[in-house]
C-alpha positions as CSV (number, residue, x, y, z in Angstrom):
1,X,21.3,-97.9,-7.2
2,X,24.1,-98.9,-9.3
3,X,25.2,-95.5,-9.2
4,X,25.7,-94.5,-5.9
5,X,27.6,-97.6,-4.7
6,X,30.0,-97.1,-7.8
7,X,30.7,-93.3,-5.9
8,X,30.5,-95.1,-2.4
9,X,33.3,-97.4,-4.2
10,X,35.5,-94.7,-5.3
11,X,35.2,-92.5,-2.1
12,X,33.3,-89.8,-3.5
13,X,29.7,-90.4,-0.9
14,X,29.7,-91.7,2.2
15,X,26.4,-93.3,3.7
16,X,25.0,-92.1,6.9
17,X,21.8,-92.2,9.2
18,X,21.3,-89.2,7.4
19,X,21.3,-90.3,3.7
20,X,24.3,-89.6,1.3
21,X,26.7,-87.2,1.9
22,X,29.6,-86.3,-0.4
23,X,33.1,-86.9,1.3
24,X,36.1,-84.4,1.4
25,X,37.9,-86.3,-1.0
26,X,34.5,-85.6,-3.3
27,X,35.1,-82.0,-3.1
28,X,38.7,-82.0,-3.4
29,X,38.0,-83.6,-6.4
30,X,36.3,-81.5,-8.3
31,X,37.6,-77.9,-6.6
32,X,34.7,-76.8,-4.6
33,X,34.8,-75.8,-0.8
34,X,33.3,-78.3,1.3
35,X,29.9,-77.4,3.0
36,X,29.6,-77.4,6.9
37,X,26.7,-78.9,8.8
């Protein structure tokens, strides 16, 4: 997906063994509180 490793490149997903997860940078970003796990 061209898309997700352009957001992996600018820091705003990170991958896990999960999946994709957004990064603290990614909601810092865009003004949102970050979720907890």
């Amino acid at each position: 997906m061209f898309m997700s490793r352009f957001l992996i490149q600018k820091g705003f997903i990170e991958r896990t063994p999960r999946g994709r997860k957004a990064t603290a940078y990614a909601y810092e970003h865009f003004g949102k509180n970050e979720k907890r796990d």
